[in-house]
C-alpha positions as CSV (number, residue, x, y, z in Angstrom):
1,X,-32.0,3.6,2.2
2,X,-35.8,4.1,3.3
3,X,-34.4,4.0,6.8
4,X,-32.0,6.8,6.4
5,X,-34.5,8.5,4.5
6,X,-37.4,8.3,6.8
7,X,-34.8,9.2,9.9
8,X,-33.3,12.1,8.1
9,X,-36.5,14.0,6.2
10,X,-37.9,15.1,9.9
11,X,-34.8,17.1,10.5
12,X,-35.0,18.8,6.5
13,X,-33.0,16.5,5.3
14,X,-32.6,14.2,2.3
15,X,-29.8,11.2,1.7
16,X,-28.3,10.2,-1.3
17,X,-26.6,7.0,-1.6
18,X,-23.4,6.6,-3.1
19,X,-22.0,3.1,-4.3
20,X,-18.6,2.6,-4.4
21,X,-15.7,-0.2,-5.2
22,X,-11.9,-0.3,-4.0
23,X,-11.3,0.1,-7.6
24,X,-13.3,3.7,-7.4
25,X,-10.6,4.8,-4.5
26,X,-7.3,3.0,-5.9
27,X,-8.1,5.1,-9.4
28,X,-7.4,8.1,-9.0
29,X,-9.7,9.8,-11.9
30,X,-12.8,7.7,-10.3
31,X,-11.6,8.7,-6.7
32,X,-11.8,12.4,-7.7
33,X,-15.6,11.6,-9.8
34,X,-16.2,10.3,-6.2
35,X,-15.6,13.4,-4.3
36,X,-16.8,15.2,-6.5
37,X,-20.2,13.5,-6.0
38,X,-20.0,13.2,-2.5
39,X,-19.4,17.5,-2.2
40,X,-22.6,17.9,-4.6
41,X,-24.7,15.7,-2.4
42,X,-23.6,18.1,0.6
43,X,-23.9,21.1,-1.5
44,X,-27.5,20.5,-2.1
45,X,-27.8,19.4,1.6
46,X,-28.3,15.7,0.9
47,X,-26.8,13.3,3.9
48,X,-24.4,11.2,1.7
49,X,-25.1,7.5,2.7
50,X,-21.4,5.6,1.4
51,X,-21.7,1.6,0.8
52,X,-20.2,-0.7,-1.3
53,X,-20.8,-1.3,-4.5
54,X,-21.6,-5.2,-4.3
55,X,-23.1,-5.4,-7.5
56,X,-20.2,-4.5,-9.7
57,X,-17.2,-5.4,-7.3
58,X,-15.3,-7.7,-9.3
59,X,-13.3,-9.4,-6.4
60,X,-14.8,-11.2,-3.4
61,X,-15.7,-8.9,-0.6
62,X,-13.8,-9.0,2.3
63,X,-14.4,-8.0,6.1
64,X,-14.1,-4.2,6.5
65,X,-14.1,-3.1,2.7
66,X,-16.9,-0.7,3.8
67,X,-15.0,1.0,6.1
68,X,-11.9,1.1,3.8
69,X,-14.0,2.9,1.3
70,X,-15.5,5.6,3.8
71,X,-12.1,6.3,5.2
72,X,-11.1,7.0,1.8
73,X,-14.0,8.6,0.4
């Protein structure tokens, strides 16, 4: 994230990260608290920086789940 950060605050920009799981995109009342975040973070001009959620993903993490989520996000 200090990466993005750093890369992004020379142009006016700031990031915010978002953490997701494939249970925040299967559900639909958590997918809609998703999008909902991820429009605020572009309202207030923030580059939205989607991973997953590693932490509190329940199943084992599979090849490509990152690019699941941000095609869903």
């Amino acid at each position: 994230m200090r990466a993005y950060e750093q890369s992004f605050k020379p142009h006016g920009f700031g990031v915010g990260q978002i953490l997701l799981t494939g249970e925040d995109i299967d559900n639909q009342h958590r997918r809609l608290n998703a999008a909902s975040t991820l429009q605020q973070l572009l309202k207030v001009g923030a580059v939205p920086i989607i991973n997953e959620n590693d932490t509190t993903a329940t199943a084992e993490i599979c090849f490509g789940d990152n690019d699941r989520l941000v095609v869903y996000a």
